[in-house]
C-alpha positions as CSV (number, residue, x, y, z in Angstrom):
1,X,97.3,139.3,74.4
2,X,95.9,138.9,77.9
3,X,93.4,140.6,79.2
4,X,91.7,141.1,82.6
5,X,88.2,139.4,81.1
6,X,90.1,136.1,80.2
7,X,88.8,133.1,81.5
8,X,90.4,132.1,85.0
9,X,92.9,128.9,84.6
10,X,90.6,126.1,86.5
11,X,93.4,125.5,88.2
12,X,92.9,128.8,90.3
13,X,90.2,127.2,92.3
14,X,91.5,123.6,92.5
15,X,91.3,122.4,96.4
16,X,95.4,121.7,96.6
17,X,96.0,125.0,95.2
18,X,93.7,127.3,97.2
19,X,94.5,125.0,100.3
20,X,98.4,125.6,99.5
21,X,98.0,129.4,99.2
22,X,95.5,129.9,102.5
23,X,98.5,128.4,104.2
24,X,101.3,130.1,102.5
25,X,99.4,133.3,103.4
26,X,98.7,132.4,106.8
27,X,102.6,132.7,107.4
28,X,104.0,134.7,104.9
29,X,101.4,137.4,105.6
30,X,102.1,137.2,109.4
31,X,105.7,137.6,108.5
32,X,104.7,140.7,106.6
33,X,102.7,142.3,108.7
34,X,104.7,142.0,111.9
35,X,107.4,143.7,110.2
36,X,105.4,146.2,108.2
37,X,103.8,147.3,112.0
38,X,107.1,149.0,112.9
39,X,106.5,151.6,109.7
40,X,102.5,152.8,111.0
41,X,101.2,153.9,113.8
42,X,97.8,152.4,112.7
43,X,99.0,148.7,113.6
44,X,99.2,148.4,117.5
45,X,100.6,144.4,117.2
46,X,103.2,143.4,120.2
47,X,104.2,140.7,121.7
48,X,106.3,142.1,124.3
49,X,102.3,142.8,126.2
50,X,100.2,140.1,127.0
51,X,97.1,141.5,126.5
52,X,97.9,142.8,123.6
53,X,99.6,139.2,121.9
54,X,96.4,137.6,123.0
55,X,94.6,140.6,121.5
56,X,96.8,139.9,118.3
57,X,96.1,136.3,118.2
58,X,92.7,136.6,117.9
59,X,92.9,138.8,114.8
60,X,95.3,136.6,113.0
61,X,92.6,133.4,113.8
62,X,89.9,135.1,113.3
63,X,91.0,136.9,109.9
64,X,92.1,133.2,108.8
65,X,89.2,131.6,109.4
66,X,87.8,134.2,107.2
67,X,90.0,133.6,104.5
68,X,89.7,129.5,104.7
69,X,85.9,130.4,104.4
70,X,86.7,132.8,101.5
71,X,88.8,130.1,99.2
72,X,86.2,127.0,100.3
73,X,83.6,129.5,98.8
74,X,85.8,129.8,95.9
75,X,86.3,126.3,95.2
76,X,82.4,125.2,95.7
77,X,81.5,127.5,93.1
78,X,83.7,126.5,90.5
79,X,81.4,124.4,89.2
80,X,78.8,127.2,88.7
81,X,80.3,130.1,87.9
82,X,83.1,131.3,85.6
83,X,85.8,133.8,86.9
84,X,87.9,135.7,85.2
85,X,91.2,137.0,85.9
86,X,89.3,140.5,86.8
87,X,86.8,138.8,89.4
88,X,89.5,136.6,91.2
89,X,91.1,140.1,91.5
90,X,88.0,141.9,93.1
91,X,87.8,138.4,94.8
92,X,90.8,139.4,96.5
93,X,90.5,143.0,96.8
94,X,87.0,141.9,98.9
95,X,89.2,139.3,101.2
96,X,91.7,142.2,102.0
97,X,88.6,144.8,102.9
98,X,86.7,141.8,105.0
99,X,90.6,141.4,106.9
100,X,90.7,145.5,107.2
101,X,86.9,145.6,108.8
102,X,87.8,142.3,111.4
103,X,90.9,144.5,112.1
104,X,89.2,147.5,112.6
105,X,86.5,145.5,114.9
106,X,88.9,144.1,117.3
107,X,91.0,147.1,117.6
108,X,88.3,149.1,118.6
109,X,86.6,146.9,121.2
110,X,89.9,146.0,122.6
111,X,91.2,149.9,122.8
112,X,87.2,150.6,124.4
113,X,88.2,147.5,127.1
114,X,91.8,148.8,127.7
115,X,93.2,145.8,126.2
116,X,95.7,148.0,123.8
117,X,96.8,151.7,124.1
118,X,94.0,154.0,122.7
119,X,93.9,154.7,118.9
120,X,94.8,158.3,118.1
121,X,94.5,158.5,114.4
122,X,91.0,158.9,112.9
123,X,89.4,155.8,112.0
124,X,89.0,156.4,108.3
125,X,93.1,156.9,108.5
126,X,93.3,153.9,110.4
127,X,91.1,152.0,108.0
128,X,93.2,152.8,104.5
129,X,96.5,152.7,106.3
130,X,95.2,148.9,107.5
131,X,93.5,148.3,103.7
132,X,97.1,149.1,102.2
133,X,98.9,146.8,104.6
134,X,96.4,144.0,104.2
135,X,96.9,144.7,100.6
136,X,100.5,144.1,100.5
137,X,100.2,141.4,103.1
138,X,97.9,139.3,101.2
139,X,98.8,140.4,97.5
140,X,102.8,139.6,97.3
141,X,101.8,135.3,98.8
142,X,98.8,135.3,96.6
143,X,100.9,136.3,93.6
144,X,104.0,134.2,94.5
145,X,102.0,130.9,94.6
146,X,99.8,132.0,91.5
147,X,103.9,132.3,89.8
148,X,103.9,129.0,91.3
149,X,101.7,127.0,90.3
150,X,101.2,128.7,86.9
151,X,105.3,127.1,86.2
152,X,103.8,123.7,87.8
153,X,101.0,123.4,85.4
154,X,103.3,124.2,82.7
155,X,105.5,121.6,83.6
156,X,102.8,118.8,84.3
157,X,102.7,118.0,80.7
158,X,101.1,115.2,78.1
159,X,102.1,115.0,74.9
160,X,100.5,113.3,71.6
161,X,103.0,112.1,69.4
162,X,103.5,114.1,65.9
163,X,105.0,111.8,63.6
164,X,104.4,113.7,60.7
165,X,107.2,116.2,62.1
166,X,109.6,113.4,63.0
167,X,112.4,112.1,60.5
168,X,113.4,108.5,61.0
169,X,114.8,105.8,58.6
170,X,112.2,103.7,60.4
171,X,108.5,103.5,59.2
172,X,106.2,105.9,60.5
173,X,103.5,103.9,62.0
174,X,99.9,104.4,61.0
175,X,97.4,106.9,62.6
176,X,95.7,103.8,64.7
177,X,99.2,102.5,66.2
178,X,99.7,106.2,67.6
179,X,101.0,106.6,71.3
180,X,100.4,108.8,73.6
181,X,102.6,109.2,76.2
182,X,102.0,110.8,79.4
183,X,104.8,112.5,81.1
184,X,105.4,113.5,85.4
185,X,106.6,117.0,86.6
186,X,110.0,116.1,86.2
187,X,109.4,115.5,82.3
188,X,109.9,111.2,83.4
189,X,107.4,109.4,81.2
190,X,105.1,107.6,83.0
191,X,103.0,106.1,80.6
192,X,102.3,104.9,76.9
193,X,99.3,104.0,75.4
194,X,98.2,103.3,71.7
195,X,95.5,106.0,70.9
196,X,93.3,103.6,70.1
197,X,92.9,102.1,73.8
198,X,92.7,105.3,74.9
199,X,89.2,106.0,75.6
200,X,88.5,109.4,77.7
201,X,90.4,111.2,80.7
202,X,88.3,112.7,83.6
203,X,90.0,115.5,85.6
204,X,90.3,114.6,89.7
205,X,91.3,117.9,91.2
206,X,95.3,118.3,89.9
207,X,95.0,114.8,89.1
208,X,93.5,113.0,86.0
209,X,92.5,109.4,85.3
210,X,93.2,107.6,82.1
211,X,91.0,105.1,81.5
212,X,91.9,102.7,78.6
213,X,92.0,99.4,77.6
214,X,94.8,96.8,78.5
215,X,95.9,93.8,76.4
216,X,93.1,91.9,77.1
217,X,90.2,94.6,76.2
218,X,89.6,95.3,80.2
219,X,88.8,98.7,80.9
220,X,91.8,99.7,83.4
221,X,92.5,103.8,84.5
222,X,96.0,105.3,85.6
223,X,96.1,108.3,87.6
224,X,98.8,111.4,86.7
225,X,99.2,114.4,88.8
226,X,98.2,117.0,85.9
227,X,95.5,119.3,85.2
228,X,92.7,118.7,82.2
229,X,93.3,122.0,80.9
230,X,96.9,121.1,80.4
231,X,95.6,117.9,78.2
232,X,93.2,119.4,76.7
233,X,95.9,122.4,75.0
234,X,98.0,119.1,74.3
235,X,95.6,117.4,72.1
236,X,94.3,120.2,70.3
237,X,93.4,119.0,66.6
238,X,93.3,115.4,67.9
239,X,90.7,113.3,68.3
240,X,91.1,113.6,71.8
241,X,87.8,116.5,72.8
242,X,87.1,118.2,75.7
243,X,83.1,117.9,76.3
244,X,82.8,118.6,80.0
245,X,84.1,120.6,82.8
246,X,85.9,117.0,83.8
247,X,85.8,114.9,80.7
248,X,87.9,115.1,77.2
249,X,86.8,112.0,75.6
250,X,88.3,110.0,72.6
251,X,86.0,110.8,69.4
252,X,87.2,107.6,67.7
253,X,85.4,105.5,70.4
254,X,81.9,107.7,70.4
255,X,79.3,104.9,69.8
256,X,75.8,106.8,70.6
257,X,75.4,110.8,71.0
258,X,72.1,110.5,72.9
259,X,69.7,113.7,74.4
260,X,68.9,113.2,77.6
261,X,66.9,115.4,80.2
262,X,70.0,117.3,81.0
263,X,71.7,117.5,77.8
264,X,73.6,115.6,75.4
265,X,75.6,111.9,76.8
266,X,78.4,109.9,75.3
267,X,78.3,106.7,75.0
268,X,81.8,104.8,74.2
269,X,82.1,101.4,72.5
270,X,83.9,99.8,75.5
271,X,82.0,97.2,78.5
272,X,82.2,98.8,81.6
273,X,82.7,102.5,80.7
274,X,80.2,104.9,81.8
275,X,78.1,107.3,79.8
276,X,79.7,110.6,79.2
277,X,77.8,114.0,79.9
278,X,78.1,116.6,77.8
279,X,77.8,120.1,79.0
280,X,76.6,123.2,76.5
281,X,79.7,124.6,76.5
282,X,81.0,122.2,74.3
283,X,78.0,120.8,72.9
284,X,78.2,121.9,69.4
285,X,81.7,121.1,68.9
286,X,80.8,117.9,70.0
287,X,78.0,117.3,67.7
288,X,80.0,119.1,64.8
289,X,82.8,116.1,65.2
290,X,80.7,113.5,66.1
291,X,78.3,113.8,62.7
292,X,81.6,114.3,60.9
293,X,83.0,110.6,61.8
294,X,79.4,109.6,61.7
295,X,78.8,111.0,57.9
């Protein structure tokens, strides 16, 4: 059942999709708001004044280079922090307030240097009737490209072949002559590759890259638009294992689990590949596996 404490989707705070939704906002919300300022008397917006377009201007620049900050904050700290579905919400609830105060700012000085009519209204009426009209503004793009992007990742899938579940008059080929097969967007397969020259896959923002082994043992990658988390729900009881924030890595090729200053590293039995880190999150499930093959 979900729940507002789940874990965020890492692809909330991926750079294309909070780049995507700043500008999605930027004019849906303008589209909003223009039309939402003909229903309060708390939003003095024109264009048929001058002043009072330039005045307008400023805010919409000004309370977008707040919310570009906002979502670059966002995605530098994915790396550090978790977010839940609750946080991105108060996330947003503190973008919409931070839009409401810049609003309330430049109405004020403008109305004090006669740049726009006077404000009647009180300003704590001014200041909720704004918070629920940045509210709306914001909320209804926010939530169309979250719908969005949550049908994308859905549809950006991998898929490890279950031939135990398949019924064929041919023979069902061993567990080492396995495919995976890699699939586009548009469900097109892209890619096929034994699961034994797969070694890991390291996430790239909503790309990954596939690094495996060609015909003649070099170490090659191929890059798919798709997110880890997708590959990672794919594989599940595979020996494909998610041990980092941007790494699942084939089990079947772990040579050396080694501790290091900074926590457990992979190393694969391929020339060229580079040590694996593993982060605590997944560092007992790693060991568990890894003793398993090892015993």
């Amino acid at each position: 059942m979900f729940s507002l404490r789940d874990k965020l989707p890492a692809w909330f705070r991926e750079k294309f999709q909070l780049t995507a939704t700043v500008t999605f906002t930027a004019f849906a919300g303008l589209a909003f708001l223009l039309i939402l300022t003909h229903f309060s008397k708390s939003i003095w917006m024109s264009i048929a004044e001058t002043s009072v377009f330039v005045v307008a201007v400023c805010f919409y620049l000004i309370s977008l280079i707040a919310l570009s900050v906002s979502r670059r904050l966002m995605y530098l700290s994915r790396e550090k922090v978790d977010m839940t579905y609750l946080h991105y919400l108060l996330w947003c609830l503190a973008e919409a307030i931070v839009v409401t105060c810049i609003y309330m700012t430049v109405t004020y000085l403008s109305a004090y240097k006669g740049l726009i009519p006077p404000v009647e209204e009180a300003p704590a009426s001014v200041f909720f009737n704004t918070l629920a009209l940045v509210i709306f503004g914001l909320g209804i793009p926010y939530l169309i490209c979250g719908m969005y992007f949550a049908l994308e990742d859905k549809n950006n899938t991998i898929r490890l072949m279950n031939y135990g579940s398949v019924v064929s008059d041919e023979e069902i080929p061993s567990y080492n002559e396995q495919k995976i097969t890699l699939f586009d967007s548009s469900g097109m397969m892209k890619m096929s590759v034994g699961i034994m020259n797969l070694y890991y896959i390291e996430s790239d923002d909503n790309y990954i890259k596939v690094w495996y082994t060609d015909s003649s043992g070099a170490l090659k990658q191929y890059m798919l638009r798709c997110r880890l988390k997708t590959v990672e729900e794919s594989f599940r009881d595979s020996p494909l294992v998610r041990c980092h924030r941007k790494y699942i890595v084939n089990m079947l090729h772990a040579k050396v689990l080694s501790r290091e200053k900074d926590g457990y590293v992979l190393t694969l039995d391929a020339d060229g590949s580079s040590p694996i880190p593993v982060s605590k999150t997944y560092e007992e499930t790693v060991l568990n596996i890894f003793n398993d093959r090892k015993a």
